[in-house]
C-alpha positions as CSV (number, residue, x, y, z in Angstrom):
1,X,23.5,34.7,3.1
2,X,26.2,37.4,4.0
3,X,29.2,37.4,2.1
4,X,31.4,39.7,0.8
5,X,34.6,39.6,-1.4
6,X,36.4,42.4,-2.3
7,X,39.7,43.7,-4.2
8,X,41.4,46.8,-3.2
9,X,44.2,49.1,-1.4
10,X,44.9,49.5,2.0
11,X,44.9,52.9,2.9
12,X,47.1,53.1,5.4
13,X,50.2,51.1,7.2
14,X,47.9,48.3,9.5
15,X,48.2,49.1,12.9
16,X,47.4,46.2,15.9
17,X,45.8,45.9,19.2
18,X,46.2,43.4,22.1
19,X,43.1,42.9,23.7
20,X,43.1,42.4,27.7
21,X,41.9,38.8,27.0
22,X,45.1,38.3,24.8
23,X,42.9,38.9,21.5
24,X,45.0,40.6,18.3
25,X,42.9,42.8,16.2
26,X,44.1,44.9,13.5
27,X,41.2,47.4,11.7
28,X,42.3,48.5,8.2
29,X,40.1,50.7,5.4
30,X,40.8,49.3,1.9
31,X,40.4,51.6,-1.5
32,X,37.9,49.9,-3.8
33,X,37.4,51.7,-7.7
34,X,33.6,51.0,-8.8
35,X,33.6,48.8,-11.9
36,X,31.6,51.6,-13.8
37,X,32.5,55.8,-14.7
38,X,30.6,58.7,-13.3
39,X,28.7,61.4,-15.3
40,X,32.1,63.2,-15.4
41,X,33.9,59.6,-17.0
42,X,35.5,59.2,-13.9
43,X,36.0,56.5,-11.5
44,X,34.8,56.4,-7.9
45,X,36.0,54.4,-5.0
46,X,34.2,53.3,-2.2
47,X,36.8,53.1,1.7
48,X,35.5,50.0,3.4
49,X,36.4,49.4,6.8
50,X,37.6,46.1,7.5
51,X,38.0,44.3,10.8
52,X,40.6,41.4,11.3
53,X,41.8,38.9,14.5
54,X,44.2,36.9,15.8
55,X,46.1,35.1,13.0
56,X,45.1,37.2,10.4
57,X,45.7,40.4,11.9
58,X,48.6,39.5,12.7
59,X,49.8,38.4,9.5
60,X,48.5,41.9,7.9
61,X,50.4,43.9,10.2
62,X,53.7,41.9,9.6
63,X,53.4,41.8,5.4
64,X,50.9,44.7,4.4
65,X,51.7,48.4,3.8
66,X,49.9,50.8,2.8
67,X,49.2,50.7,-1.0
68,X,49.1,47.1,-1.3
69,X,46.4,45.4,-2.9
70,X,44.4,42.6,-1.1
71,X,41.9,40.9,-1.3
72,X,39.2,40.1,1.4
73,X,36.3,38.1,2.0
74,X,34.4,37.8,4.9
75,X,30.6,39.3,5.7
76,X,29.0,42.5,6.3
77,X,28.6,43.3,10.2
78,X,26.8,46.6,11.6
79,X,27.3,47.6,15.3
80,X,26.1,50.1,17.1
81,X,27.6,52.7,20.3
82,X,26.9,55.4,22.2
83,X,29.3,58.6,21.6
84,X,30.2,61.2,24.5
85,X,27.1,62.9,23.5
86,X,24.6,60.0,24.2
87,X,24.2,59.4,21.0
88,X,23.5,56.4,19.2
89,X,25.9,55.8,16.4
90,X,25.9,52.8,14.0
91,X,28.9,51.5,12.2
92,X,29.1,49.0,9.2
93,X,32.3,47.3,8.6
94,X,33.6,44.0,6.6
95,X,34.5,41.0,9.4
96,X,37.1,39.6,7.5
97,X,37.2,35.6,7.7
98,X,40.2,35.6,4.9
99,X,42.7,38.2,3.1
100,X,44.8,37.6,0.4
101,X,47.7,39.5,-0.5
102,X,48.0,40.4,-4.1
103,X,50.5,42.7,-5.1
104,X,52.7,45.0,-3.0
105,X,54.2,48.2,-3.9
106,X,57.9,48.2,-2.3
107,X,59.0,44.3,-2.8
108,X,61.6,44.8,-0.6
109,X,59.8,45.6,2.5
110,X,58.8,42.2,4.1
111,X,57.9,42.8,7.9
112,X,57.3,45.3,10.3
113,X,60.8,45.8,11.2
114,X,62.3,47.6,8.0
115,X,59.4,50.3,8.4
């Protein structure tokens, strides 16, 4: 099974895409701490990338910021392209099926338009 829930920050104000096909897609990287201290009593955070469409997508774009706090489930995809070089690269990223939005930072900011 491939499933993956996660709690964290987005990074970075959600930015969308129309596809040719009319497709919405909106990639965001959310901030998640580890549950546990380093050997310096510090806490770590892993940047996952995350992928959303359509509906959801466009939902994140229209309510999220960045700093907000979500939460996102969906499964673990890898994909792979070739860069300018001919190289092969891979990429792992979270295909998110459902985000929920926890907390925001600035209350008063409540679509796209006041940005």
């Amino acid at each position: 099974m491939n499933s993956v829930t996660l709690v964290g920050r987005i990074t970075a104000d959600p930015e969308i895409k129309e596809l040719n096909d009319g497709t919405k897609r909106t990639n965001i990287t959310i901030a998640v701490q580890r549950n546990y201290k380093n050997a310096s009593g510090e806490y770590e955070t892993d940047f996952i990338k995350c992928v959303l469409w359509n509906g959801t997508a466009e939902a994140t774009f229209n309510y999220c910021h960045k700093g907000d706090i979500v939460g996102i489930k969906g499964r673990l995809q890898t994909r792979n392209y070739e860069n300018e070089n001919k190289e092969k690269k891979y990429v792992q990223e979270v295909l998110t099926e459902k985000i929920t939005f926890i907390s925001s930072i600035d209350k008063t900011k409540n679509n796209r338009e006041e940005r």
